[in-house]
NUVEX-9739 format. One record per atom (N, C-alpha, C): atom name; x, y, z. Coordinates in steps of 0.1 Angstrom, whole numbers, plus 5000, padded with zeros to 4 digits. Atoms other than C-alpha are relative to their C-alpha. Example, Ala and Ser with C-alpha at 12.3 -4.5 7.8 and 13.67 -1.06 7.14 Angstrom:
% residues 2
N	5009	4988	5000 $
CA	5123	4955	5078 $
C	5009	5012	5000 $
N	4991	4989	5000 $
CA	5137	4989	5071 $
C	4992	5011	5008 $
END
This chain:
% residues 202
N	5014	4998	5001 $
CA	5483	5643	6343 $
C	4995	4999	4986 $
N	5007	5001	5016 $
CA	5482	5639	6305 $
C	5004	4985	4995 $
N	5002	5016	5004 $
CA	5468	5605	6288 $
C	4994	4999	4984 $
N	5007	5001	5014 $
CA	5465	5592	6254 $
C	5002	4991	4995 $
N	4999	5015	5002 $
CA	5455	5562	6237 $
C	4992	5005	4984 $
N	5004	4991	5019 $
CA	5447	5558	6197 $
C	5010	5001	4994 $
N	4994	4995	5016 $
CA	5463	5569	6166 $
C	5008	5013	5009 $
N	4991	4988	4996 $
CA	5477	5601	6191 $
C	5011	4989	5006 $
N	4989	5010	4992 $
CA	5501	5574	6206 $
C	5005	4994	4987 $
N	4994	5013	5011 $
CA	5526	5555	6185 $
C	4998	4984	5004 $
N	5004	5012	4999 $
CA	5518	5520	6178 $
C	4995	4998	4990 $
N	5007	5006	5012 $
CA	5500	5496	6155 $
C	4989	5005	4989 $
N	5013	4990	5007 $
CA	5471	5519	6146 $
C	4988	4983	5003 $
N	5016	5008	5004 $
CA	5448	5485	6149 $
C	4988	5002	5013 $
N	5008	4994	4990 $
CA	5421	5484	6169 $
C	5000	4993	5011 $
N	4995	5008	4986 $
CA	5433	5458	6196 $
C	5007	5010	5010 $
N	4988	4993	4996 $
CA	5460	5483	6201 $
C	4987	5014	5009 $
N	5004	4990	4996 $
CA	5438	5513	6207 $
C	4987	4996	5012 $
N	5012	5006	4991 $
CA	5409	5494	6229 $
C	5014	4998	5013 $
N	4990	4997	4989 $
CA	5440	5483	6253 $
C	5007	5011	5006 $
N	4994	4985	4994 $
CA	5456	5517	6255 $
C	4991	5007	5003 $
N	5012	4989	4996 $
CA	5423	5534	6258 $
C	4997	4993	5015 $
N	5000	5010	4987 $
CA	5415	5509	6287 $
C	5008	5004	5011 $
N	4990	4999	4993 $
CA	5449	5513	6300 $
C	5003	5014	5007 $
N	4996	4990	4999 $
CA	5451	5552	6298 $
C	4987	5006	5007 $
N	5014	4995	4992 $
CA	5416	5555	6314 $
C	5005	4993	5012 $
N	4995	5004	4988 $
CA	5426	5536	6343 $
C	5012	5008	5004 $
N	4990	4989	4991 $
CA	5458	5554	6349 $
C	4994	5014	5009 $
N	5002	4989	4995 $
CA	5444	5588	6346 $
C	4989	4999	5010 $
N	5010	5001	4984 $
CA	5413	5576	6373 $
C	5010	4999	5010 $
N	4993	5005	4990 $
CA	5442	5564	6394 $
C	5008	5015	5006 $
N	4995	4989	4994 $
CA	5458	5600	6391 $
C	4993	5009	5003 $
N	5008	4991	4998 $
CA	5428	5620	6394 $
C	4999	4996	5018 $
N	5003	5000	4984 $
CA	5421	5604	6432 $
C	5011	5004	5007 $
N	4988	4992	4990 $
CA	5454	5618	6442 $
C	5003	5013	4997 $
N	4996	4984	5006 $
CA	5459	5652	6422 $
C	4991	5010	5009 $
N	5008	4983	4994 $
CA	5453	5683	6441 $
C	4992	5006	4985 $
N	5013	4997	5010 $
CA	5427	5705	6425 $
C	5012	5015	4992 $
N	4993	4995	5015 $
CA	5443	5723	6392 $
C	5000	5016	5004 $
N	5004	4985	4996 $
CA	5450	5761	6393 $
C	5002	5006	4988 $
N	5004	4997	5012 $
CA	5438	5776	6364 $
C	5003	5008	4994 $
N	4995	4988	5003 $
CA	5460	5801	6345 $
C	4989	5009	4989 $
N	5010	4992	5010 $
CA	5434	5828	6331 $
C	5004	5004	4989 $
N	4996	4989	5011 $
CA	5459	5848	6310 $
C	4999	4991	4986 $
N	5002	5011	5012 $
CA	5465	5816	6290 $
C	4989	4995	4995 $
N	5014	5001	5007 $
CA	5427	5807	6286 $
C	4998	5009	4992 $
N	5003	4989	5007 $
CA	5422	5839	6278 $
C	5011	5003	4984 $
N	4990	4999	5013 $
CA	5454	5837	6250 $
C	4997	4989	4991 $
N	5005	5015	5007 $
CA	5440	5802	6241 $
C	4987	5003	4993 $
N	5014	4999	5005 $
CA	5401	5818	6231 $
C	5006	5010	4990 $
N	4999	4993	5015 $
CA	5420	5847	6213 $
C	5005	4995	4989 $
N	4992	5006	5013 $
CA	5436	5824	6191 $
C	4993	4993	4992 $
N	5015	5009	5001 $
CA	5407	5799	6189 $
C	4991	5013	4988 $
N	5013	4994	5000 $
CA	5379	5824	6182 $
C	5008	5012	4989 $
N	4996	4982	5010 $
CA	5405	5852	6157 $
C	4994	4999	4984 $
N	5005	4998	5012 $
CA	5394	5840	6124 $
C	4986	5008	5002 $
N	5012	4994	4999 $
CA	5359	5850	6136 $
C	5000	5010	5000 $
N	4997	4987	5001 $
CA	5371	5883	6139 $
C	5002	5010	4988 $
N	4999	4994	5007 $
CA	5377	5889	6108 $
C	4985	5003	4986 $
N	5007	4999	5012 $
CA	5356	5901	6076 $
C	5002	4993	4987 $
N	4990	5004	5010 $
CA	5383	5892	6053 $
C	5009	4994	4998 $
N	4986	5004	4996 $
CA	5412	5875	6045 $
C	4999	4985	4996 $
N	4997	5013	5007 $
CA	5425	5837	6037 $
C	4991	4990	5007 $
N	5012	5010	4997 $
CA	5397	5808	6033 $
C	5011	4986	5003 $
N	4995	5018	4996 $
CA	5410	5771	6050 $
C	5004	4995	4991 $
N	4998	5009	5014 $
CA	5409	5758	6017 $
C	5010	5005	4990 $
N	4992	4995	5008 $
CA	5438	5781	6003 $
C	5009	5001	5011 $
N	4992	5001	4991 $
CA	5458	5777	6034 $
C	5006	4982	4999 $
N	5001	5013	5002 $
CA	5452	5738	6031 $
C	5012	4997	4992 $
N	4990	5002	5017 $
CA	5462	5739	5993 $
C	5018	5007	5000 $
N	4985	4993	5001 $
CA	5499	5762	6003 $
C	5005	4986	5004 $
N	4994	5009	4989 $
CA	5503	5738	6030 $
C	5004	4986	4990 $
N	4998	5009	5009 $
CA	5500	5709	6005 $
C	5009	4999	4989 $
N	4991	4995	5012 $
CA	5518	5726	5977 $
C	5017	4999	5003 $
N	4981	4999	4994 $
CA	5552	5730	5996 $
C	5004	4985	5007 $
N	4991	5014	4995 $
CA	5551	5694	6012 $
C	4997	4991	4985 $
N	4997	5005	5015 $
CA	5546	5680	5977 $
C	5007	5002	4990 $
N	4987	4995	5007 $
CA	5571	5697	5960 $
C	5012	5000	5003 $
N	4991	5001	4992 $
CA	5595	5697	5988 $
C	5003	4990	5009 $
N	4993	5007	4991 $
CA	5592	5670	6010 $
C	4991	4987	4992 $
N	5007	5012	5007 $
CA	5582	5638	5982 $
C	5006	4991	5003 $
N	4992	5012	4992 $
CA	5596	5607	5983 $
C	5011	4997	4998 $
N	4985	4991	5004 $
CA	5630	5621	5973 $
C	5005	5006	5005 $
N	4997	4987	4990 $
CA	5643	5641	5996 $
C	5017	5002	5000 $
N	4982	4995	4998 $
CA	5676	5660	6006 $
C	5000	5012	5007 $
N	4997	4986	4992 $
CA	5688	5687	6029 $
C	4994	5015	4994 $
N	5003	4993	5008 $
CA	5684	5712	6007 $
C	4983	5009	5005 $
N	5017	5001	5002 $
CA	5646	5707	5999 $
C	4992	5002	5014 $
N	5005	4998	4992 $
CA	5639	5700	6032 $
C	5000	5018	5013 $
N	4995	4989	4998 $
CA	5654	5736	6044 $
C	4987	5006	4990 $
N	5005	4992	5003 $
CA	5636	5753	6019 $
C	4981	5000	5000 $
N	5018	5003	5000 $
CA	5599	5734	6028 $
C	5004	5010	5011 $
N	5001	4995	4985 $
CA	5609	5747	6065 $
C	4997	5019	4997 $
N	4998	4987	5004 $
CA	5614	5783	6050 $
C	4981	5003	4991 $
N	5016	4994	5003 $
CA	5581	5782	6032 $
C	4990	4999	5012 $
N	5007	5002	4990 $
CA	5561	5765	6057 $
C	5001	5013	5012 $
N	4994	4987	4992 $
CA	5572	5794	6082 $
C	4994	5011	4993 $
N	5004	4987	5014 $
CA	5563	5819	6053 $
C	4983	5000	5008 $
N	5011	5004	4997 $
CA	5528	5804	6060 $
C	4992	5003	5009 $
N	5005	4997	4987 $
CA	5528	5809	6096 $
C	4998	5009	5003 $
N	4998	4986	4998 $
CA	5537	5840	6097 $
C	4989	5011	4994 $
N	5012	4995	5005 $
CA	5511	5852	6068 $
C	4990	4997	4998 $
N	5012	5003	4999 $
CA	5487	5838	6059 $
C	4988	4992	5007 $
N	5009	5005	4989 $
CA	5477	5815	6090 $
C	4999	5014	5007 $
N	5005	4985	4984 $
CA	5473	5849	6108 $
C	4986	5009	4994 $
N	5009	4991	5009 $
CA	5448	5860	6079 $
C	4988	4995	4999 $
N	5016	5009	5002 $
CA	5421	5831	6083 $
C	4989	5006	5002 $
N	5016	4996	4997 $
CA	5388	5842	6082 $
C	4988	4990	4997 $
N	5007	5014	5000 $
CA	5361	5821	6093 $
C	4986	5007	5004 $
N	5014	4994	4999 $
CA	5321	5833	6087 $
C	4992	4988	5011 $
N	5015	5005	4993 $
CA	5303	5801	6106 $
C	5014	4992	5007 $
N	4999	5006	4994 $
CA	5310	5777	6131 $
C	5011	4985	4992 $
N	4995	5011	5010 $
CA	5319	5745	6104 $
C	5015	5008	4996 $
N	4987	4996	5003 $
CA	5347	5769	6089 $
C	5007	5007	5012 $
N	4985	4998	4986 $
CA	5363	5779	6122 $
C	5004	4986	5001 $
N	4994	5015	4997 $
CA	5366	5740	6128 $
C	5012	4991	4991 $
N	4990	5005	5015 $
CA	5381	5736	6090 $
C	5014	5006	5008 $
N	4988	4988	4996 $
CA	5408	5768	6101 $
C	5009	4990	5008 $
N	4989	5007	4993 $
CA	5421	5750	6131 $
C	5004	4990	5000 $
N	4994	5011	5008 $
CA	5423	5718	6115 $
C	5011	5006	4994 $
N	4988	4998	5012 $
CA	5446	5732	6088 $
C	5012	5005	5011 $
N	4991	4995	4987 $
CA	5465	5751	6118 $
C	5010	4989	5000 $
N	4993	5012	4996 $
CA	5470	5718	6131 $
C	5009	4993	4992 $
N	4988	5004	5015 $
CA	5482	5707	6097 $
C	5013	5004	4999 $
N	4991	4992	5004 $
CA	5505	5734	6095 $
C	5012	5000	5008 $
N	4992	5007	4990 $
CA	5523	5723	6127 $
C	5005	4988	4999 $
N	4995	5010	5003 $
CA	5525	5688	6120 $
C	5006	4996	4987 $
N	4996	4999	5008 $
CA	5538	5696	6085 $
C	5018	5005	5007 $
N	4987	4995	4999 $
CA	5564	5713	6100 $
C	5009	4992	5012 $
N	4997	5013	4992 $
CA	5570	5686	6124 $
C	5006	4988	4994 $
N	4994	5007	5008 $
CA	5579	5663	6102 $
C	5008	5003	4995 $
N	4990	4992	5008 $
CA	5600	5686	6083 $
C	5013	4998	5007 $
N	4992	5003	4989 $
CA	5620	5688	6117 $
C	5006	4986	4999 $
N	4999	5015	4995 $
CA	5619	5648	6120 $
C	5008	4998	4991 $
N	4992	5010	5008 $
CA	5634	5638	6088 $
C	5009	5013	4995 $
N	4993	4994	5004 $
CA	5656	5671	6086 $
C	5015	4993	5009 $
N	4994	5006	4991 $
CA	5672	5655	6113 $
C	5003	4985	5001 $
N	4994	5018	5001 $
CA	5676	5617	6107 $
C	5006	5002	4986 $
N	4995	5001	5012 $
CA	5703	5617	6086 $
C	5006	4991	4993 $
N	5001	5018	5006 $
CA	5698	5582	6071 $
C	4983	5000	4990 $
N	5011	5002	5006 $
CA	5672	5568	6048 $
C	4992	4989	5006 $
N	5007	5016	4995 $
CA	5648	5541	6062 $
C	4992	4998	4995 $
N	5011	5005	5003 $
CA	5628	5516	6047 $
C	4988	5000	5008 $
N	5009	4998	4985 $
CA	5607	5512	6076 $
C	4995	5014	5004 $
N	5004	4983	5004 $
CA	5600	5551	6076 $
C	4993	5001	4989 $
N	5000	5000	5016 $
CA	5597	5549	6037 $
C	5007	5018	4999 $
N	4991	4991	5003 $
CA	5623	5579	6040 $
C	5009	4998	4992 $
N	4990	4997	5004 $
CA	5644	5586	6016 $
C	5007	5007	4995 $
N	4996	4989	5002 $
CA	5669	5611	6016 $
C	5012	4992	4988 $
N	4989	5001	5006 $
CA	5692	5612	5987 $
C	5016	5005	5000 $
N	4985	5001	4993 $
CA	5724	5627	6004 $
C	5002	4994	5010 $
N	4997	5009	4989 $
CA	5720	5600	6030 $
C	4995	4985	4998 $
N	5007	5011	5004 $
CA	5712	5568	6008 $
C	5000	4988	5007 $
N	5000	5014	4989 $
CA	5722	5541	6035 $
C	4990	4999	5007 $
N	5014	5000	4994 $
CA	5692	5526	6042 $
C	5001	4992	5015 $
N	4997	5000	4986 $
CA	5690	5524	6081 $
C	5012	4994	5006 $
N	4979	5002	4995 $
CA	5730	5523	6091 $
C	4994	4996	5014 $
N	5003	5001	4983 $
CA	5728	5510	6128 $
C	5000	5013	5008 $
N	4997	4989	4987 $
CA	5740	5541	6145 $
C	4985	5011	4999 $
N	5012	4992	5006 $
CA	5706	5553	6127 $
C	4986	4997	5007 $
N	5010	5009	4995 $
CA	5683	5526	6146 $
C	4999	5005	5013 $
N	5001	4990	4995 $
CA	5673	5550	6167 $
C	4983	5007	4997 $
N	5009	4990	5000 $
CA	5640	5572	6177 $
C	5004	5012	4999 $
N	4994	4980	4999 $
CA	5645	5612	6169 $
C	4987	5005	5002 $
N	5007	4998	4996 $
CA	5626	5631	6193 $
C	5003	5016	4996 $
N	5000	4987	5002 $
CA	5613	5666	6190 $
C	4995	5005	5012 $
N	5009	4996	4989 $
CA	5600	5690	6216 $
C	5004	5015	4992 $
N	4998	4983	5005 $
CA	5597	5728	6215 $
C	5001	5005	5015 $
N	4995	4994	4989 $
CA	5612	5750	6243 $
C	5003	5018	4996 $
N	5001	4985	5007 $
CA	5607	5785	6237 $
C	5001	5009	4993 $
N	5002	4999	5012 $
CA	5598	5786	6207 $
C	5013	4995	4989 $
N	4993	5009	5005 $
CA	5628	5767	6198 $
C	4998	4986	4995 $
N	5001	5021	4995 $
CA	5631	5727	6186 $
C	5008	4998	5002 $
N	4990	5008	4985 $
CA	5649	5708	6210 $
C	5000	4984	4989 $
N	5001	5009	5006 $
CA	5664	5678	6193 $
C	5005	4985	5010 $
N	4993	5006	4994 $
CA	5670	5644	6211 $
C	4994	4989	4990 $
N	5004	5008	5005 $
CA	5665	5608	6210 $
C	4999	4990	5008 $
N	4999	5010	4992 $
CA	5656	5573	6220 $
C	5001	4988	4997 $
N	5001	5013	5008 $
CA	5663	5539	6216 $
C	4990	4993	4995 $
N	5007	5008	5009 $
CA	5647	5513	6196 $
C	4989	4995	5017 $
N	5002	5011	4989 $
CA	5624	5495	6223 $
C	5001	5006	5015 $
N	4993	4992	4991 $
CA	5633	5520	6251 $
C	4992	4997	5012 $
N	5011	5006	4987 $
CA	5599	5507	6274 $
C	5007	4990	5005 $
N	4998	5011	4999 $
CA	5618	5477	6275 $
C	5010	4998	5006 $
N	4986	5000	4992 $
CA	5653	5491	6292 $
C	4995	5011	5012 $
N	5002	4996	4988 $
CA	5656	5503	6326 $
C	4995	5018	4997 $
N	5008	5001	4989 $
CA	5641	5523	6344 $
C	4991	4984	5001 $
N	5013	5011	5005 $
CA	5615	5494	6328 $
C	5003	4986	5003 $
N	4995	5020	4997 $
CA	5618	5453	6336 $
C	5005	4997	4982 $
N	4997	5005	5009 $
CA	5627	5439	6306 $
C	4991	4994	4988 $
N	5011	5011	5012 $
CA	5598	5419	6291 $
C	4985	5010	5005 $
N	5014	4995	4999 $
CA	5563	5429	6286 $
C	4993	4999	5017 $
N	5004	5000	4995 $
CA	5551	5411	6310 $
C	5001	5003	5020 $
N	4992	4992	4989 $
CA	5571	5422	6342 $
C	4995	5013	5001 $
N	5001	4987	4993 $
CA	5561	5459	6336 $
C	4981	4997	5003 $
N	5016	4998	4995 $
CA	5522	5448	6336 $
C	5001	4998	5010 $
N	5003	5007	4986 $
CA	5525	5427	6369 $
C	5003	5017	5009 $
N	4995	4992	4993 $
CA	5545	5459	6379 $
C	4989	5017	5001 $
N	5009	4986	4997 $
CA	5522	5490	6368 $
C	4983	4998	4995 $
N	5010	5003	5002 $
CA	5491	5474	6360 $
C	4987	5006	5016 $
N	5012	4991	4990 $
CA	5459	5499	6376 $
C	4994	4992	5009 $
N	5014	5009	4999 $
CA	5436	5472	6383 $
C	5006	4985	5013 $
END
């Protein structure tokens, strides 16, 4: 029941790409809405989703977006440049975490515009450390990435030509992976245009 087309999907970023997948991901989800029973709505979690949302407002005092921003920035520019190595990346992970722990829990947000900055940066603060994950974990350098780790200078070894996937499972990261092209092997037909004829909405 979840759809996304755009810059949140991997792909080209152009805008052929994102008019097709918006297209494509709006048809799906019409196609699943006429079948989906009706949703049952966990309160506690809304209710854990508004206090999280809405806690800067809560406060009087405490760290402005724009000094949360600036940590956030400070530790992936010092630690994760275009240099990299185990090490470094370990010790972004360890700040970043620092971060989460203090001073995202301290935001204070007086209007409407600065709550919206806050959970932006949030969101930064997760995808910083998302990446942290990604390339602590590919232990190769790729051009094609523009990764480069300096205890792993082979730039894309085969056994490396590879997607590394992340997930989180109970507050854990879960590491896997997937091939190059992976739409393109089974379950899937082979060629492009085999899976349209095959799962095309319309």
């Amino acid at each position: 029941g979840l759809y996304a087309a755009g810059d949140v999907v991997f792909g080209s970023g152009s805008h052929a790409k994102a008019a097709t997948g918006g297209r494509w991901a709006g048809a799906k989800a019409a196609e699943y809405a006429k079948k989906a029973s009706s949703p049952e709505i966990d309160e506690s979690q809304v209710e854990a989703e508004m206090k999280r949302v809405y806690a800067p407002t809560t406060r009087d005092k405490g760290v402005d977006w724009k000094d949360l921003n600036t940590g956030i920035s400070s530790v992936m520019r010092t630690y994760c440049g275009e240099y990299i190595n185990e090490e470094m990346l370990k010790i972004a992970l360890t700040w970043l975490k620092e971060l989460e722990m203090k001073e995202a829990q301290e935001l204070v947000a007086a209007n409407p515009h600065e709550l919206i900055r806050s959970l932006e940066t949030l969101d930064l603060l997760t995808v910083a450390q998302i990446w942290v994950h990604a390339a602590l974990n590919r232990r190769a350098s790729s051009r094609v990435l523009k990764l480069y780790r300096i205890d792993y200078p082979q730039d894309d070894p085969p056994e490396w030509r590879k997607f590394i996937t992340l997930k989180q499972e109970d507050g854990k990261v879960i590491v896997g992976e997937r091939p190059l092209r992976f739409w393109l092997k089974p379950p899937y037909a082979p060629t492009y245009r085999e899976n349209y004829e095959k799962y095309k909405p319309w």
